[in-house]
C-alpha positions as CSV (number, residue, x, y, z in Angstrom):
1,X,0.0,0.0,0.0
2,X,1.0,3.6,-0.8
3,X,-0.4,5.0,2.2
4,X,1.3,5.1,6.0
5,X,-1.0,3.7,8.2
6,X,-1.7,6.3,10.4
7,X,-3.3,8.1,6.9
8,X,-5.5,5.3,6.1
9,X,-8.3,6.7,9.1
10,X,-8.6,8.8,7.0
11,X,-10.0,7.4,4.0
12,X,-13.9,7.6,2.9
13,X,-15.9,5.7,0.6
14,X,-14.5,6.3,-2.9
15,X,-10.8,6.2,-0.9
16,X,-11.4,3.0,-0.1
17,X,-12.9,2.1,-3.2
18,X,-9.7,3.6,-4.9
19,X,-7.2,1.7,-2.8
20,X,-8.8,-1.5,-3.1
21,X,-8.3,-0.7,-7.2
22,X,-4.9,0.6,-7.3
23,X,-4.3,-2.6,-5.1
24,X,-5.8,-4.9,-7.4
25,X,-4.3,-2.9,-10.2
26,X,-0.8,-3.1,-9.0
27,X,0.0,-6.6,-8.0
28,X,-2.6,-7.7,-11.2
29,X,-0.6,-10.6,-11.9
30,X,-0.9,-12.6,-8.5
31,X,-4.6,-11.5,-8.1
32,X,-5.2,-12.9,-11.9
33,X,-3.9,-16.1,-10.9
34,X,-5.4,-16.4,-7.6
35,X,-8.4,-15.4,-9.7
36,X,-7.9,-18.2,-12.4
37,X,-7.6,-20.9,-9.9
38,X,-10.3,-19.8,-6.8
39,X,-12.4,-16.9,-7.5
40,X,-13.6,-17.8,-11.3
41,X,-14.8,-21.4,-10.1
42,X,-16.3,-19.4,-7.0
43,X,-18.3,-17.5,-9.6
44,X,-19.2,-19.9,-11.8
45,X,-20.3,-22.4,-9.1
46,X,-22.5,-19.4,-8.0
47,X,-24.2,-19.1,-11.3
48,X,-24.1,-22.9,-12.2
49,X,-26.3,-23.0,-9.1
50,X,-28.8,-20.5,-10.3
51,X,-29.4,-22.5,-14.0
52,X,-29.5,-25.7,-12.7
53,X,-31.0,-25.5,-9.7
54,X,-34.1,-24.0,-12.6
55,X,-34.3,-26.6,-14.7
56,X,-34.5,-29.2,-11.6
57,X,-37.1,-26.7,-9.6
58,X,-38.6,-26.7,-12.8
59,X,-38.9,-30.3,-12.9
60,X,-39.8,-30.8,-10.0
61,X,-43.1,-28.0,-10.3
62,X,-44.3,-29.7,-13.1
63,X,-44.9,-33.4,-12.1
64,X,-46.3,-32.1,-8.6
65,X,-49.0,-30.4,-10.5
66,X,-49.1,-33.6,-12.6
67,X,-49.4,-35.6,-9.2
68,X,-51.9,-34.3,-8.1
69,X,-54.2,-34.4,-11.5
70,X,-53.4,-38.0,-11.1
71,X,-54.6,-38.7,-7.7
72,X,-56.6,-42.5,-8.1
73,X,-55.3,-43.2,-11.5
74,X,-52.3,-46.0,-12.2
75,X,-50.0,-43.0,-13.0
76,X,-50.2,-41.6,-9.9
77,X,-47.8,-44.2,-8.1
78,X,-45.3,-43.9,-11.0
79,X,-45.0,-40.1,-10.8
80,X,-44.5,-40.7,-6.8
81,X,-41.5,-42.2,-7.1
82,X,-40.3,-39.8,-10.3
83,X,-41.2,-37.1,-7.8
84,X,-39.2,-38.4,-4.7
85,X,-35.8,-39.2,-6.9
86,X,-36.0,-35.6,-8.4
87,X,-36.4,-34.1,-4.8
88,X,-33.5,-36.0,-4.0
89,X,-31.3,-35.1,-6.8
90,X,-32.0,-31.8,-6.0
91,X,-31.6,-31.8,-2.3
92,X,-28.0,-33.6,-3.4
93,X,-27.6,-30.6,-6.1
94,X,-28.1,-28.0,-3.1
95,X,-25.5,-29.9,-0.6
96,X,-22.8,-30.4,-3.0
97,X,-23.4,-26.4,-4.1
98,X,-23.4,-25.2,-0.3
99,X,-20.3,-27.3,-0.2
100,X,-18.0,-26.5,-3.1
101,X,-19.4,-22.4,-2.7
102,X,-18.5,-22.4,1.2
103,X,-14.5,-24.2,0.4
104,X,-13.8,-21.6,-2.4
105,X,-15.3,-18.5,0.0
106,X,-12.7,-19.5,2.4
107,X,-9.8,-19.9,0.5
108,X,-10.7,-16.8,-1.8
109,X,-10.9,-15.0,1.4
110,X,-7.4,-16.8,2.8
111,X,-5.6,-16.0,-0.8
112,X,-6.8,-12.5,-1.3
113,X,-6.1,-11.5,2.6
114,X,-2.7,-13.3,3.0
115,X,-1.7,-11.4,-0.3
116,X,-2.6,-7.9,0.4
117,X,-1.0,-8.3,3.8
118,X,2.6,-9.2,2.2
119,X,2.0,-6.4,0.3
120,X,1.1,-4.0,2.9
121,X,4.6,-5.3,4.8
122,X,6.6,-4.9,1.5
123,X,7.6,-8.5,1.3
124,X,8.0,-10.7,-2.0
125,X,4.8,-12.4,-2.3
126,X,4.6,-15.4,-5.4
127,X,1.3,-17.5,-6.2
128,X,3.1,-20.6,-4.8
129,X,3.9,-19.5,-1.4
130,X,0.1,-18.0,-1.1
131,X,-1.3,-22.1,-2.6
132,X,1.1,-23.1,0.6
133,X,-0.3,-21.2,3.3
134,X,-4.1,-21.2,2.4
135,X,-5.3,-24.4,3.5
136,X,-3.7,-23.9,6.5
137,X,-5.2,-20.6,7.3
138,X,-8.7,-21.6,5.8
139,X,-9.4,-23.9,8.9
140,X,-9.3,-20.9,11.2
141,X,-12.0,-18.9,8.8
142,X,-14.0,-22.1,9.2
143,X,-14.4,-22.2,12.7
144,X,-15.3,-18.3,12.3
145,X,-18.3,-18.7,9.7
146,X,-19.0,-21.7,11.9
147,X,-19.7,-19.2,14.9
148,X,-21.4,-16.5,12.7
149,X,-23.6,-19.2,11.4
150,X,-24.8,-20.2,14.9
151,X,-25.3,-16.3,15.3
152,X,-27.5,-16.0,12.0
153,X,-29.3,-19.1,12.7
154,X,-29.9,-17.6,16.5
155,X,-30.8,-14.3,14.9
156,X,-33.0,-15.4,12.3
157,X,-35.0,-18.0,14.5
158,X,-35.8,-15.1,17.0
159,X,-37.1,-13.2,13.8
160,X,-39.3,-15.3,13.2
161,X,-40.8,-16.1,16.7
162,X,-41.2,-12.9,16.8
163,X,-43.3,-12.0,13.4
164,X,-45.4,-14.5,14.3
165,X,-45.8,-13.6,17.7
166,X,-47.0,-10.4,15.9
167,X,-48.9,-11.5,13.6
168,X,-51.1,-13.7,16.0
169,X,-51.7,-10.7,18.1
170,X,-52.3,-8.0,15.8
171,X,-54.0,-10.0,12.8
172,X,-54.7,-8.6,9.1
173,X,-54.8,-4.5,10.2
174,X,-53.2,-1.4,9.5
175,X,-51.4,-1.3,12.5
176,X,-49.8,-5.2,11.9
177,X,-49.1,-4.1,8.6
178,X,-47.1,-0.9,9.4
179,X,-45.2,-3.1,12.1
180,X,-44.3,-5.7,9.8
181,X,-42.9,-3.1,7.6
182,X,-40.9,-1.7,10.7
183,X,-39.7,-4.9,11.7
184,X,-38.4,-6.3,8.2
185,X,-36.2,-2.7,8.2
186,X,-35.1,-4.2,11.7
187,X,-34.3,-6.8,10.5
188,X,-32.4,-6.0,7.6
189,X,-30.3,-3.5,9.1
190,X,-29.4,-6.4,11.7
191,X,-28.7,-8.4,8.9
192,X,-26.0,-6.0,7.2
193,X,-24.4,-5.4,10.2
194,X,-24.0,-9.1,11.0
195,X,-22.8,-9.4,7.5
196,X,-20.2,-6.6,8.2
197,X,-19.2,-8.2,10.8
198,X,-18.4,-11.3,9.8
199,X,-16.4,-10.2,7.0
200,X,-14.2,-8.3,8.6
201,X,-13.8,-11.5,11.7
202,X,-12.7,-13.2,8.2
203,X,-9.9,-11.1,8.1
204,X,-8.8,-10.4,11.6
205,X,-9.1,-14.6,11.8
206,X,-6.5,-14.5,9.0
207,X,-4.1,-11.7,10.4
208,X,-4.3,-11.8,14.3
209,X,-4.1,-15.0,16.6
210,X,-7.8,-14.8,17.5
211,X,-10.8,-16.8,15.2
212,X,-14.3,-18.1,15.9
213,X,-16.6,-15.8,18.7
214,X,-13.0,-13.5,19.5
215,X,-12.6,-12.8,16.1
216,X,-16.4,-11.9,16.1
217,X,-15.9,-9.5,19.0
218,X,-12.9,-8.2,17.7
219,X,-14.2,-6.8,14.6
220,X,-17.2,-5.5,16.2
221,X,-15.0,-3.2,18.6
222,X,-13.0,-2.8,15.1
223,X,-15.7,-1.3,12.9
224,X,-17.1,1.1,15.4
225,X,-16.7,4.7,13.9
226,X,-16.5,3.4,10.8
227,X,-19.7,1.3,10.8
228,X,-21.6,3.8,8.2
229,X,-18.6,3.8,5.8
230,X,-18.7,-0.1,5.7
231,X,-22.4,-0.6,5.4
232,X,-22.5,2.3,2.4
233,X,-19.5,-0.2,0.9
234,X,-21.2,-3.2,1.6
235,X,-24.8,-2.1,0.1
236,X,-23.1,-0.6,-3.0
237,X,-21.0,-3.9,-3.8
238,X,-24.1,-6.4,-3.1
239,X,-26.3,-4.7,-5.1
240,X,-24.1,-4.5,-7.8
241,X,-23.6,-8.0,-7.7
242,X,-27.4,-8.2,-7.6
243,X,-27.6,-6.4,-10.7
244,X,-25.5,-9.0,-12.0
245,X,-27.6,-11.9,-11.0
246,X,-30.6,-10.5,-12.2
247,X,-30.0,-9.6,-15.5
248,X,-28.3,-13.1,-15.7
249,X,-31.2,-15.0,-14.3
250,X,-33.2,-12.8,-16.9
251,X,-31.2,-13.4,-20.2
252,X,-29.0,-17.1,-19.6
253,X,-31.3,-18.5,-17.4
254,X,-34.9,-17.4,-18.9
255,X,-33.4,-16.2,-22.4
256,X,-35.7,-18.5,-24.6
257,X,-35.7,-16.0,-27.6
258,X,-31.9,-16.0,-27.3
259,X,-29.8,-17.8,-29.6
260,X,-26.9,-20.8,-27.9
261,X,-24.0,-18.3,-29.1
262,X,-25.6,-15.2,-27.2
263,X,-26.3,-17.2,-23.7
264,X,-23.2,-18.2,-23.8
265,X,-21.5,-14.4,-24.4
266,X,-23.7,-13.1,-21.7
267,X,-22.8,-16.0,-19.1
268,X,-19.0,-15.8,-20.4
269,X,-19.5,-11.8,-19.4
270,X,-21.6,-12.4,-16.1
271,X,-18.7,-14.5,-14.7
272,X,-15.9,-12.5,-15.7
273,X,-17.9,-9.2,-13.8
274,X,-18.8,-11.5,-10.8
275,X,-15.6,-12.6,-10.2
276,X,-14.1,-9.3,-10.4
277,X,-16.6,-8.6,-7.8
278,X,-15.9,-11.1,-5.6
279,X,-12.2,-10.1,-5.7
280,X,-12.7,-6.1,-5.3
281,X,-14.9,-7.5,-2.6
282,X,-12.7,-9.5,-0.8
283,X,-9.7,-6.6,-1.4
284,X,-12.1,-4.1,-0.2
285,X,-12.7,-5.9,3.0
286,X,-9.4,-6.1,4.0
287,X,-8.5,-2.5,3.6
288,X,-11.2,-1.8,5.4
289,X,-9.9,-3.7,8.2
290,X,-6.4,-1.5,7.8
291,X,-8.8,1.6,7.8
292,X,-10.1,0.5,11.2
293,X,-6.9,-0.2,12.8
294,X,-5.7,3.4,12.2
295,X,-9.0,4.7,13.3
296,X,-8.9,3.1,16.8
297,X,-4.9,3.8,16.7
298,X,-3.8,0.6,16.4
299,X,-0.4,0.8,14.8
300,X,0.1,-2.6,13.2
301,X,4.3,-3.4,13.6
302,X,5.0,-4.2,9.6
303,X,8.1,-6.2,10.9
304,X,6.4,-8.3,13.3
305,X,3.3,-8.9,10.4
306,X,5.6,-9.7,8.0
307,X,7.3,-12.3,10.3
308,X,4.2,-14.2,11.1
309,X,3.4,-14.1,7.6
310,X,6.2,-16.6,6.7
311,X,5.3,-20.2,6.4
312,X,7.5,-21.5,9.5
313,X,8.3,-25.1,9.1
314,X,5.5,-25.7,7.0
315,X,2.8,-24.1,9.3
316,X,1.0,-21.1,9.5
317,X,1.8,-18.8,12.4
318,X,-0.9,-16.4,13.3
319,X,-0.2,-12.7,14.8
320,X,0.1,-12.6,18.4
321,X,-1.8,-10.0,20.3
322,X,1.4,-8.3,21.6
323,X,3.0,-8.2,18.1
324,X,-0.5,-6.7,16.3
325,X,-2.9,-6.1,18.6
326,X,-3.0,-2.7,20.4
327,X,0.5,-0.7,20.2
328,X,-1.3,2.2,20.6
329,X,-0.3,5.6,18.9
330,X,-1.4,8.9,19.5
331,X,-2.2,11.8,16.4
């Protein structure tokens, strides 16, 4: 990085958006090939998911409406068991997608991370040594989304108790209504800022010695201040990958009056924007974290980083709190 780090509290929005760039920019040929190998199958697992998972939904629509025209009729057994083995195909289809999307997250997140990090310590960083220290580091970010899952499961079951305990006390009236609307806005801000959250745990579970619920409570003490900056960031980057979605959903997945040649040039296009996505994403939230540091003063020790960094006797050595964590400087 260009900047000092006591300069980097001060960076807004778009100066955040334009280090993440010059980053990406700059060291373009390791992020192409951590690109190549992780984020473009991340992508295109992502979008896979949306076609297929279609044509089997799809599927699956048409012979229950089928079943049930052929309730007491000698088809009706036949399409039972057609029905079941689709539902199970696509309950397979949905496990193996969960699976594959939530590996390549976390060693996107490990590669992209690990690399900007060398770079913000000025050591050489090379594809290969970044392949050797990922699956090492990976296992940390899985004990972390393991924790914020429990959290969004926690938060989202208490959502819902709670709508319907609204609903069954306030019925179909104005007033339920108005509160329903109050609570989704609740609930989505909750949402965001649990998503903010965990992004940034991703990274302090990669740089600092602490993962799972510390990491967690680490990054909420870490975004405060800059909370509005990061949710601004967030909302413009998903909806931007939104866009993305839809308009492939809407021309490669549902594109009947398009030609084979033109899917095929849109999807090419849709996964080459998503993936860049996911990487400014991914680059984004890591300078973010650097942002926050220098807000809350914490001067990060680039020798110390840069030793833990190294791949010591084949293993990854996280940052210790005294050698990261809060050597505190005053502006």
């Amino acid at each position: 990085m260009d900047r000092e780090h006591e300069e980097m509290q001060f960076l807004g929005l778009f100066g955040i958006f334009n280090e993440s760039f010059k980053l990406i920019h700059s060291w373009r040929k390791i992020f192409t090939q951590i690109s190549l190998i992780l984020i473009i199958p991340l992508a295109f697992v992502f979008l896979l998911h949306m076609d297929v998972s279609d044509v089997l939904f799809s599927k699956i629509i048409t012979n229950e409406r089928a079943l049930d025209r052929s309730i007491g009729t000698p088809s009706y057994g036949k399409l039972s068991d057609v029905l079941s083995k689709e539902w199970t195909v696509f309950l397979l289809f949905k496990a193996a997608y969960f699976t594959f999307l939530l590996v390549l997250s976390l060693l996107s997140t490990s590669a992209v991370v690990y690399t900007i990090a060398c770079v913000y310590t000025a050591r050489e960083v090379t594809f290969r040594k970044v392949l050797s220290v990922v699956p090492r580091v990976w296992r940390r970010l899985m004990v972390t989304f393991l924790c914020i899952f429990v959290a969004m499961f926690l938060y989202n079951t208490f959502a819902i108790a709670l709508l319907v305990a609204f609903i069954l006390m306030l019925g179909d009236t104005a007033i339920g209504a108005v509160v329903m609307v109050i609570l989704a806005i609740l609930y989505l801000v909750g949402l965001v800022y649990m998503s903010i959250v965990w992004q940034l745990a991703s990274v302090v579970s990669v740089l600092e010695e602490d993962y799972g619920i510390r990491a967690m409570a680490k990054s909420k003490n870490l975004i405060k201040g800059k909370t509005g900056i990061s949710v601004v960031a967030f909302v413009v980057l998903n909806f931007l990958e939104w866009v993305v979605l839809v308009l492939f959903k809407k021309f490669v997945v549902h594109g009947g009056m398009l030609r084979i040649p033109a899917k095929l040039g849109l999807g090419i296009l849709s996964l080459a924007v998503l993936s860049g996505l996911f990487l400014f994403g991914l680059t984004m939230q890591t300078v973010i974290y650097f942002v926050c540091k220098s807000y809350h003063h914490e001067n990060i020790d680039k020798s110390a980083l840069s030793d833990h960094l190294e791949v010591y006797l084949g293993e990854y050595v996280p940052l210790t709190a005294k050698d990261v964590q809060l050597e505190q400087y005053h502006v």
